[in-house]
N, C-alpha and C positions, 0 to 999 in steps of 0.2 A: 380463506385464501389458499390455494392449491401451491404445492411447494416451486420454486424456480432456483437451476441451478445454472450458472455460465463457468467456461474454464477458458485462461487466455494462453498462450505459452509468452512470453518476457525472453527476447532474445538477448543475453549480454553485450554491452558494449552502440545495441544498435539507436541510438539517440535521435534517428530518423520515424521511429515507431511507436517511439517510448511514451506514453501519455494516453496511447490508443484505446484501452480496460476502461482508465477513467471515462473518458467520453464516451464510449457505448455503454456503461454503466449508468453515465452522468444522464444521458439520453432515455434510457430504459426507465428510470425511476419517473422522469419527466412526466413522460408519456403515462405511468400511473398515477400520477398526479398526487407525489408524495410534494413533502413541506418542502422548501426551496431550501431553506437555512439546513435540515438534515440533507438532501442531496448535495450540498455545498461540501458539508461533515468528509459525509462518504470519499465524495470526489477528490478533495485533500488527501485524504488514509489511500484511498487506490494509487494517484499519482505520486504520494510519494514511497508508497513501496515498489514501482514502477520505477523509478528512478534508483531507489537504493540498488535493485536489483542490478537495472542496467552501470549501473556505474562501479558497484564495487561485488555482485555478485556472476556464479555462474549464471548459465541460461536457468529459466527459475519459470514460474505457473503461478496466476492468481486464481481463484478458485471463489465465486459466489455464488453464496445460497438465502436464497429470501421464502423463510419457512416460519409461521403460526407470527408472523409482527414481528421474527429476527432478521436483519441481513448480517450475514457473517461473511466475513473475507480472507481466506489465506492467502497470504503473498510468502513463496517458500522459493530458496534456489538452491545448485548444490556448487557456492562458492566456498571462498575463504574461510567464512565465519565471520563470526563479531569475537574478539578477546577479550572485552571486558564489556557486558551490555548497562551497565549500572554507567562507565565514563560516557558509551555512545549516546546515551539518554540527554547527557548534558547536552544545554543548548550552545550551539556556539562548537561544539565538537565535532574535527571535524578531519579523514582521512582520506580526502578527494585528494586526486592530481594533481599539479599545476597546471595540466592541460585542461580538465573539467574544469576549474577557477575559470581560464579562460573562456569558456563557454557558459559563463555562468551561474555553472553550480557550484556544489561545496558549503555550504553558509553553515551545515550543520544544524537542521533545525528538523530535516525528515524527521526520525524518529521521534523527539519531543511533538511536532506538527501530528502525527498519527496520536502520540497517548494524549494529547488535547483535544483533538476530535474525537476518538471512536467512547463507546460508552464501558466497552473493556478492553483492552489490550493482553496478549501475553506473547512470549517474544523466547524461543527458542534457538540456540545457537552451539554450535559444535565446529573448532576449531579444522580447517581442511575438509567437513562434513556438511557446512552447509548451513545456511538460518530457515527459520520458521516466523512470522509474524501472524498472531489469530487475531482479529478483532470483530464486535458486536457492535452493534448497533440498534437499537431499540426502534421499531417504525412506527408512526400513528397512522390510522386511515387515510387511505387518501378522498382526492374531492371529487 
């Protein structure tokens, strides 16, 4: 399989777009005719780094590469940071707005929903410098 890479840009704040990576990711893997249950996987780990970005980072870039049966995903912004990634992890934790509540989000469960899907997680973060999220994912042939 000859290597494939896509880049998205994640504009902060813009909740009208937010979800977009997933779906033409969700779509692209389709169309290769990977296992439903892994494109499911993926499309979780893309929307909800998508969403962490848009709601609590700066403007920020997801980044995939599907190379020898790996797809790999960075979702990186240059916001705030995370202060403690060990609390964020916890399910149920959670630094949304009252206004995002409002809309829906906030529940707290992005980043646990990504280290339960991807097949590895690592998760880089620097106070006023910005987060890094990598994950793997393992692909079998498709059909």
């Amino acid at each position: 399989m000859a290597s494939l890479k896509k880049s998205f840009f994640i504009k902060a704040r813009d909740y009208v777009h937010a979800g977009e990576a997933a779906i033409h990711i969700q779509n692209l893997l389709k169309s290769m005719h990977w296992d439903p249950a892994l494109i499911r996987r993926i499309a979780v780990c893309c929307y909800e780094g998508e969403m962490n970005v848009v709601m609590h980072g700066g403007d920020g870039h997801l980044l995939m590469d599907l190379d020898r049966g790996v797809l790999s995903l960075e979702i990186s912004d240059d916001g705030p940071g995370i202060a403690d990634i060990e609390l964020a992890m916890q399910p149920g934790y959670s630094t949304a707005s009252d206004e995002q509540r409002e809309m829906g989000f906030g529940a707290g469960m992005g980043l646990p929903n990504m280290k339960k899907n991807a097949d590895d997680i690592a998760i880089e973060s620097r106070l006023d410098k910005g987060t890094r999220v990598r994950m793997r994912f393992y692909l079998t042939t498709g059909g």
